[in-house]
N, C-alpha and C positions, 0 to 999 in steps of 0.2 A: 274428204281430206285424208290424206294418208297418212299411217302410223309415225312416219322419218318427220313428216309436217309439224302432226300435234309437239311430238316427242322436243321439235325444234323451239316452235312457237311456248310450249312451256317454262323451257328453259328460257327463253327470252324474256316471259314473264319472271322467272324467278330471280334472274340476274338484276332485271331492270328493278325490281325490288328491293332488293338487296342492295345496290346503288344508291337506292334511292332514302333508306334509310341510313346510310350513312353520311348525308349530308348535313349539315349543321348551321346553324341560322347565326348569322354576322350583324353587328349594330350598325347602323346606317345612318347616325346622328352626326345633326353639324355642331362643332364644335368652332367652330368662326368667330360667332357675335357673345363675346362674354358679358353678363349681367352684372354678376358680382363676385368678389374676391375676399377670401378669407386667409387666415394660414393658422398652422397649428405648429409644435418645436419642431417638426423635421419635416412637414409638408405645406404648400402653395396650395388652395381650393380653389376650383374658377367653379363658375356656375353660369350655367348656358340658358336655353329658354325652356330646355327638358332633357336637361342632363346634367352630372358633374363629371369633374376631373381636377385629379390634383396628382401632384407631379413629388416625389420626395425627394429631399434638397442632400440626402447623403450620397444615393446611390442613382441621382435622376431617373429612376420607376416610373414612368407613368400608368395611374390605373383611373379609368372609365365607371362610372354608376348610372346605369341608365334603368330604360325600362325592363329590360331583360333583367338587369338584377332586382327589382323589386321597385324599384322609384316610379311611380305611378302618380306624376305631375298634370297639369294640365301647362302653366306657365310659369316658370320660377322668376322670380320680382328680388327674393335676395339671400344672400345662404353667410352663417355666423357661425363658428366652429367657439366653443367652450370646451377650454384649457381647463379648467377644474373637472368637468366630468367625461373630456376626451368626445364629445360628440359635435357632430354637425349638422344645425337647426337650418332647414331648407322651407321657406317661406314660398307661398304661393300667392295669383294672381287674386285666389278664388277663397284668401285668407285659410287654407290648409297646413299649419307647421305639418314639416315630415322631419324623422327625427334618423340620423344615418350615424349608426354606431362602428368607427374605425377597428374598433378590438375584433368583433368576428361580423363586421361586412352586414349588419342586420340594418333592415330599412323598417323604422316602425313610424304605421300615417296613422 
């Protein structure tokens, strides 16, 4: 292999690395068949069969909580948002509450 080869092929390796690390992982959930629906003063909650999403009714926002952010479901059966402590109780198949705090985005199972 000659010097102009290696010198090629490594650069090719380092580009293709470099690419490759900049790529970024996308959620790929259906949001189709909704389970259950909540709301809270300024948002709509749907909840899918491993995921939510709620839409806010000032600024129509939509934001996604799935497994990327921490929601670690098997099947969600039914999801209850509490106005007195601002959170939203996300029930499972497999009797799991997961507990999804709106203030800073914390998913605690």
């Amino acid at each position: 292999m000659s010097y102009k080869m290696r010198i090629t092929c490594l650069f090719l390796l380092f580009f293709g690395f470099c690419y490759s690390q900049n790529q970024s992982w996308g959620s790929y959930f259906s949001y189709n068949h909704i389970v259950d629906l909540t709301h809270s003063e300024n948002r709509i909650i749907a909840a899918t069969e491993n995921a939510l999403f709620s839409q806010n009714l000032v600024n129509y926002e939509v934001q996604t909580i799935n497994s990327i952010d921490g929601l670690k479901s098997e099947l969600i059966t039914t999801v209850h948002h509490s106005k007195g402590y601002g959170k939203t109780l996300i029930g499972n198949i497999n009797r799991l509450l997961i507990i999804y705090n709106h203030n800073n985005n914390q998913v605690i199972n």
